[in-house]
C-alpha positions in Angstrom: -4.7 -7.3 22.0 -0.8 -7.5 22.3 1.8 -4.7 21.8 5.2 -4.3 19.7 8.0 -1.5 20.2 8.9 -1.1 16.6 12.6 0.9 16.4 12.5 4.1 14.2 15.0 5.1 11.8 17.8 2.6 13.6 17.9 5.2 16.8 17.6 5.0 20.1 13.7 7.0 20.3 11.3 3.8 20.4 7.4 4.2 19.0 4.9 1.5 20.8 2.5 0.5 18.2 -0.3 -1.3 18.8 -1.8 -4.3 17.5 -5.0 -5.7 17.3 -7.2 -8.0 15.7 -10.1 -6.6 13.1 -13.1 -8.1 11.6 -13.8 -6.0 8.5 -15.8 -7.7 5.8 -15.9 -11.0 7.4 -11.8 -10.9 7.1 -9.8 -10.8 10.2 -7.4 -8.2 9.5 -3.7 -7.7 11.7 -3.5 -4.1 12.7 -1.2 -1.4 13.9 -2.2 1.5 15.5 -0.6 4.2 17.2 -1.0 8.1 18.2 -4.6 10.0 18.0 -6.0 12.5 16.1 -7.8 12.3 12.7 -7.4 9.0 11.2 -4.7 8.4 8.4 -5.1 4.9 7.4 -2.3 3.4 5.4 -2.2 0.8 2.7 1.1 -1.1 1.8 1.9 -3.1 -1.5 3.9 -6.0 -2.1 6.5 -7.2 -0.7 5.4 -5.6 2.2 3.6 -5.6 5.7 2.1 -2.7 7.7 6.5 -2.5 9.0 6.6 -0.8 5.4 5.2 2.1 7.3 8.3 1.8 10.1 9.9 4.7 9.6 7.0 7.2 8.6 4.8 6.1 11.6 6.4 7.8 14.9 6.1 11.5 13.0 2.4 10.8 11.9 1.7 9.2 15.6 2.4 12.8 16.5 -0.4 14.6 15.0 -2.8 11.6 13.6 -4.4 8.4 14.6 -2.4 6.2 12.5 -4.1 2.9 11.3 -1.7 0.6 9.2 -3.4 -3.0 8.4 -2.0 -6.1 6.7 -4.2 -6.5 4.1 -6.1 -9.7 3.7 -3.6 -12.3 2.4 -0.7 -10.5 3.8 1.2 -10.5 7.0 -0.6 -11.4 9.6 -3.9 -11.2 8.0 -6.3 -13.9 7.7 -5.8 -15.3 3.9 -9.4 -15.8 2.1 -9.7 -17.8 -1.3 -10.7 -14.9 -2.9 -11.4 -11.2 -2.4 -8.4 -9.6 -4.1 -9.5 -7.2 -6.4 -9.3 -3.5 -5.5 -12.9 -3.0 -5.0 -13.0 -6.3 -2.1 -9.6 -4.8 -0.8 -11.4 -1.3 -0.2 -14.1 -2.6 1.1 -12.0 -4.2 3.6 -10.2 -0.8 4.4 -13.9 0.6 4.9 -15.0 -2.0 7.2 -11.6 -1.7 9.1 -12.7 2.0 9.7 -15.9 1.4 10.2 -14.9 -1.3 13.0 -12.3 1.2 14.5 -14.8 4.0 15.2 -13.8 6.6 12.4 -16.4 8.5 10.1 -13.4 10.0 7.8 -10.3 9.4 7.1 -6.8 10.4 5.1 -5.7 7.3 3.1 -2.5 6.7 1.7 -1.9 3.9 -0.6 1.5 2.3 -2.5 2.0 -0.2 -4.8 -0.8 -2.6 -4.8 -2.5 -0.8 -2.0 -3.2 2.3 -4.7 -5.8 0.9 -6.0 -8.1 0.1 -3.4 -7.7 3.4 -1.8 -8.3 4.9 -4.8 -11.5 3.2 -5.0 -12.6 4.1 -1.7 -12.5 7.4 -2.4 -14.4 7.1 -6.0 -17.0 5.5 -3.8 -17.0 7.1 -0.5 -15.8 11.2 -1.1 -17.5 11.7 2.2 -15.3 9.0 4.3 -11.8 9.9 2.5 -10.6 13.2 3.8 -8.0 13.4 1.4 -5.9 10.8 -0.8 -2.1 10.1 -1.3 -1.3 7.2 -4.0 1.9 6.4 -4.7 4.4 4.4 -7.5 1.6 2.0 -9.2 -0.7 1.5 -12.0 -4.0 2.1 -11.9 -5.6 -0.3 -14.7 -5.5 0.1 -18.0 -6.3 4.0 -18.1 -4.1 6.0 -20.5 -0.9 8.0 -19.2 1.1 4.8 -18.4 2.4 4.0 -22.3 5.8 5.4 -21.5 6.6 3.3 -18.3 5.1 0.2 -20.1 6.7 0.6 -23.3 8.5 -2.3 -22.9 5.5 -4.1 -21.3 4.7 -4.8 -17.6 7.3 -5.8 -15.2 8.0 -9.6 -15.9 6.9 -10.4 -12.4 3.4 -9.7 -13.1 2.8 -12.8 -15.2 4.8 -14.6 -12.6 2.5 -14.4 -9.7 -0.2 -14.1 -12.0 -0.1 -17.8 -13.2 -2.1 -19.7 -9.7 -0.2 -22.1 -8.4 3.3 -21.4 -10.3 5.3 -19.0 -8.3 4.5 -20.7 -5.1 6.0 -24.0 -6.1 8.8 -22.1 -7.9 9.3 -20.1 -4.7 9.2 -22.9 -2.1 12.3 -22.7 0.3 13.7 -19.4 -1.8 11.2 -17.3 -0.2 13.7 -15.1 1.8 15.8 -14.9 -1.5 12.8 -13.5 -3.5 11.7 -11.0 -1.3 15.4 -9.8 -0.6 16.0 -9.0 -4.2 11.9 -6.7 -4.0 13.9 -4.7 -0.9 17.0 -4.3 -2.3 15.7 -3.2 -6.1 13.4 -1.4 -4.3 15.5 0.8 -2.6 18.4 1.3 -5.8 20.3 -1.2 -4.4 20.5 0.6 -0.6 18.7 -2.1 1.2 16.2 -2.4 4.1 17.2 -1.7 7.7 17.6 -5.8 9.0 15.0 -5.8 11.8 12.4 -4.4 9.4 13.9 -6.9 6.2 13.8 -10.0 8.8 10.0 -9.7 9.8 9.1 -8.6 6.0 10.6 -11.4 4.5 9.1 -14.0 7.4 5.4 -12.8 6.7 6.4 -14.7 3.2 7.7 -17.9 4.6 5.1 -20.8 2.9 3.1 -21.7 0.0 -0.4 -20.1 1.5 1.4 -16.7 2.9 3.2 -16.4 -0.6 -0.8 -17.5 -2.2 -2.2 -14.8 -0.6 0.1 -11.9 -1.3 -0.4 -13.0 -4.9 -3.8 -12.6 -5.2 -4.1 -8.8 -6.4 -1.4 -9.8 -9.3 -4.2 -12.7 -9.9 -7.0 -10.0 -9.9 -5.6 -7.8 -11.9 -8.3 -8.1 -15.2 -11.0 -7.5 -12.2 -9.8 -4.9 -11.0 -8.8 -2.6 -13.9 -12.6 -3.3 -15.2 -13.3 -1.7 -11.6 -11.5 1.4 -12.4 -12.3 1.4 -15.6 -16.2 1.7 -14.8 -15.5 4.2 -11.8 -14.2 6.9 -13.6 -16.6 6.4 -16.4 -19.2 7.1 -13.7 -18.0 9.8 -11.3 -15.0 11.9 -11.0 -12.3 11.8 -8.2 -13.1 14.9 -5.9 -11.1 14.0 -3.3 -8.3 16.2 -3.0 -5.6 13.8 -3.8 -1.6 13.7 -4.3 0.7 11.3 -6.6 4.2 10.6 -6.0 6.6 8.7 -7.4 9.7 7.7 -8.2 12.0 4.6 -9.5 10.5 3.1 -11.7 7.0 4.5 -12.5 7.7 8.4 -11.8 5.0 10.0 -12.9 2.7 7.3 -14.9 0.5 7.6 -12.3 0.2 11.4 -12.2 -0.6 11.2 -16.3 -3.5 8.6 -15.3 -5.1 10.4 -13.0 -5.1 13.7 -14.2 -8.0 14.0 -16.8 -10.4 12.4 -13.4 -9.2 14.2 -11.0 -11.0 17.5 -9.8 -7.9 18.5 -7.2 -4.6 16.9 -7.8 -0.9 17.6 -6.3 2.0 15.6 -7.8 5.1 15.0 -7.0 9.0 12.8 -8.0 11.2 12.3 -5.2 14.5 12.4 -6.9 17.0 9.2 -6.1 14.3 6.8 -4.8 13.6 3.6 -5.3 10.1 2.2 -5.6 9.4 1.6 -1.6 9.6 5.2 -0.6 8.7 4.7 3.0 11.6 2.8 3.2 13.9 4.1 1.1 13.6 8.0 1.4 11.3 8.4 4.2 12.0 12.0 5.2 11.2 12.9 1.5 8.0 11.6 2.1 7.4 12.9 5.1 7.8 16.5 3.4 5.1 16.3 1.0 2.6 14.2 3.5 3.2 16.9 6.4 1.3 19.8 4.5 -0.7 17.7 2.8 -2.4 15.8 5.2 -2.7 18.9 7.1 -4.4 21.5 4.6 
């Protein structure tokens, strides 16, 4: 077990976080930890780490037990051949729990980590204290015709293709990512200790293989979503936010499943919100997490 003192917010006040090594699911997960309380257990996207979570972390570490995992393929996570489809990835996020002694737990998912929280709580209501998904898809349900009017984002069918974007990619790694941070952020950019270690965790054909591997699953996992809320509602009291690009797409899907749902834009925000406008976020998550 080895700790890190991860900077908040570019000040002086410093947050030890913790990490550790997890076996969930047979996958040997990287994972920061820090403050206690009732678990909130966060789930980043891509281009990301768990350092998406930099700036949010020290204010949860007050009140919560924060839990904030590569996922597998990512970061410092092992990187399976397979396993990348939202139902796998929330398995993995129950294991983690299960490994880490909690029986419930607030999750909180972005971007490509959306969808396995939101299957978690489809399939375990009684582990998932309450939900917070934020600026993705999930599957094909209706609601998201507006923000894919002009079809998915072109980068979709870029990592999709196995094998394609990695040999594109090769020795432009730090370039690629950079233009996800900046884009992500309207153009503001990431705070350089936090952009540095995000962009290293990309460095190489197998790290870059792994983080594409939910793009790859893509058809498996809408058929997943597709077949959970055909079977069961979501009772989980749960909150949407967005922002730039997909605002409220994800609002409009979840609504007609959804027995308990907050939502919410954060004006002038770019896609990584945790990054971008973290104080905004930590308004909504405060009362939230705490009702």
């Amino acid at each position: 077990m080895a700790t890190t003192t991860v900077p908040l917010s570019g000040g002086p006040d410093q947050l030890t976080v913790e990490l550790r090594r997890v076996t969930a699911h047979g996958v040997e997960l990287n994972v920061a930890t820090a403050g206690e309380g009732p678990a909130v257990l966060l789930l980043h996207g891509f281009p990301h780490t768990w350092r998406l979570w930099t700036d949010v972390i020290g204010e949860l570490a007050a009140r919560y037990r924060v839990i904030a995992p590569d996922l597998r393929g990512f970061g410092d996570s092992s990187r399976p051949a397979d396993g990348y489809d939202a139902g796998t990835l929330a398995t993995d996020a129950e294991g983690l729990l299960e490994a880490l002694g909690e029986s419930s737990a607030a999750v909180v998912g972005i971007d490509v980590g959306t969808p396995p929280a939101f299957m978690l709580a489809m399939r375990r209501p009684d582990l998932v204290r309450r939900l917070v998904v934020m600026e993705s898809l999930l599957g094909r349900l209706p609601g998201a015709e507006e923000f894919l009017a002009d079809g998915p984002p072109w980068w979709f069918g870029f990592h999709g293709e196995p094998g394609l974007a990695e040999s594109v990619l090769a020795g432009q790694e730090e370039t690629y990512i950079g233009w996800f941070l900046d884009r992500g952020t309207l153009g503001r950019g990431v705070r350089q200790d936090v952009r540095d270690a995000i962009a290293r965790a990309y460095v190489g054909g197998e790290a870059l293989r792994g983080a594409f591997g939910p793009y790859r699953a893509l058809a498996s996992t809408a058929r997943q979503i597709r077949a959970a809320v055909d079977s069961a509602r979501l009772t989980v009291p749960t909150l949407t936010i967005g922002a730039h690009p997909v605002g409220r797409a994800l609002e409009h899907q979840l609504r007609p499943y959804a027995d308990h749902l907050e939502a919410h834009v954060v004006p002038d925000c770019g896609h990584i919100i945790p990054l971008d406008r973290p104080d905004a976020l930590l308004a909504l998550l405060r009362p939230f997490l705490a009702a």
